[in-house]
LUMTIRO-18089 format. One record per residue (C-alpha): residue number from 1; x, y, z. Coordinates in steps of 0.25 Angstrom, whole numbers, padded with zeros to 4 digits, m for minus. Example, Ala and Ser with C-alpha at 12.3 -4.5 7.8 and 13.67 -1.06 7.14 Angstrom:
2
NODE   nr      X      Y      Z
NODE    1   0049  m0018   0031
NODE    2   0055  m0004   0029
***
This chain:
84
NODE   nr      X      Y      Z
NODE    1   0069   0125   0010
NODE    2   0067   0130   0024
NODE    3   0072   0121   0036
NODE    4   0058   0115   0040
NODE    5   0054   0113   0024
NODE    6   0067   0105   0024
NODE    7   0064   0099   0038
NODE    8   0052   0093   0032
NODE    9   0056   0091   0022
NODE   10   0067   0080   0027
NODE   11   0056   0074   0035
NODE   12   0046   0070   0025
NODE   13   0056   0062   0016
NODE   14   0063   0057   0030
NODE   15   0049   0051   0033
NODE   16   0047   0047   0018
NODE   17   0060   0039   0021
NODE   18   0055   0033   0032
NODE   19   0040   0029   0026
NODE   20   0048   0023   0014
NODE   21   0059   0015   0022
NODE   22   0047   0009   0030
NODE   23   0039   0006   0019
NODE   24   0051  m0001   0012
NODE   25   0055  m0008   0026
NODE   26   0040  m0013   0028
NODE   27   0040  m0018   0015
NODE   28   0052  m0026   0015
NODE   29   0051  m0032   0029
NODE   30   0032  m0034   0030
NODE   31   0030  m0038   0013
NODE   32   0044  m0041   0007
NODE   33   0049  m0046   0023
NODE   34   0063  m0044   0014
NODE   35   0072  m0045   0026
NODE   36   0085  m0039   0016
NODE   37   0076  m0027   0012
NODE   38   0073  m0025   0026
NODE   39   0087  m0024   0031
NODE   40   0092  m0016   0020
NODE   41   0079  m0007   0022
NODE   42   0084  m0005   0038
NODE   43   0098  m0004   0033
NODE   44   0095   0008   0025
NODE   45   0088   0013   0038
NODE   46   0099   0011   0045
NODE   47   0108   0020   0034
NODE   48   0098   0028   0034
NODE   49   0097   0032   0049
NODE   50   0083   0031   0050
NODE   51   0075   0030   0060
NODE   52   0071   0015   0065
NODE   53   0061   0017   0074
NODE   54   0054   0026   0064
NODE   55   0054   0017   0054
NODE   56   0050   0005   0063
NODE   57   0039   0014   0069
NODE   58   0033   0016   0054
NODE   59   0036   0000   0051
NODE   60   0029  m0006   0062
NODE   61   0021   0004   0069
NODE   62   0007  m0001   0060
NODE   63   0009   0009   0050
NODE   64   0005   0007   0035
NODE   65   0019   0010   0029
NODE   66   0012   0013   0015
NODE   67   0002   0023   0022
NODE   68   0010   0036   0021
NODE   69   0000   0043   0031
NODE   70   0001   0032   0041
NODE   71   0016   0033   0038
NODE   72   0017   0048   0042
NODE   73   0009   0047   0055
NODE   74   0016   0035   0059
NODE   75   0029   0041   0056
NODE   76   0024   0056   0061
NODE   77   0020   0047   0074
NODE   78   0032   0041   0076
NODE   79   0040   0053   0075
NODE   80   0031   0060   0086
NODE   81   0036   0051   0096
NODE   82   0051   0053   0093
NODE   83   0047   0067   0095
NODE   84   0043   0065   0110
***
C-alpha cells in the first residue's frame, strides 16, 4: 500500500470515528439527556485525544448527525479552516 493510499486511508476511518462518536454523544445528551453516558462518551474523547472542537463543530454547528453527506461537508468545512 503506497504512502497516500495509507494516508487516506487513516483518514476516512479517523472521520468515521469522529461521525460515530458524535452520533453516540448527540444521542446520549439531545434523546437519552443520559448525563453518565455523556461523560463517559467525553471521557473516551478524552483517552482518545480527539479533537474537541471537531467534535463540537459537528455536534452543534446545525448538522443532521444521521445525514453522512451533511456530515462530511460539515466535517470537510471545518477542517478547511484549521487548514488557514
Amino acid at each position: 500500500m503506497s504512502v497516500g493510499a495509507a494516508m487516506e486511508c487513516r483518514i476516512r476511518n479517523d472521520r468515521q470515528s469522529y461521525f460515530a462518536l458524535a452520533r453516540e454523544l448527540a444521542n446520549a445528551q439531545f434523546i437519552l439527556a443520559d448525563s453518565e453516558l455523556s461523560c463517559r462518551l467525553w471521557q473516551d474523547v478524552a483517552d482518545r485525544e480527539l479533537d474537541v472542537a471537531r467534535l463540537l463543530h459537528l455536534l452543534y454547528g446545525g448538522w443532521d448527525v444521521e445525514d453522512d453527506e451533511e456530515m462530511l461537508e460539515a466535517d470537510q468545512h471545518f477542517l478547511s479552516l484549521k487548514l488557514v
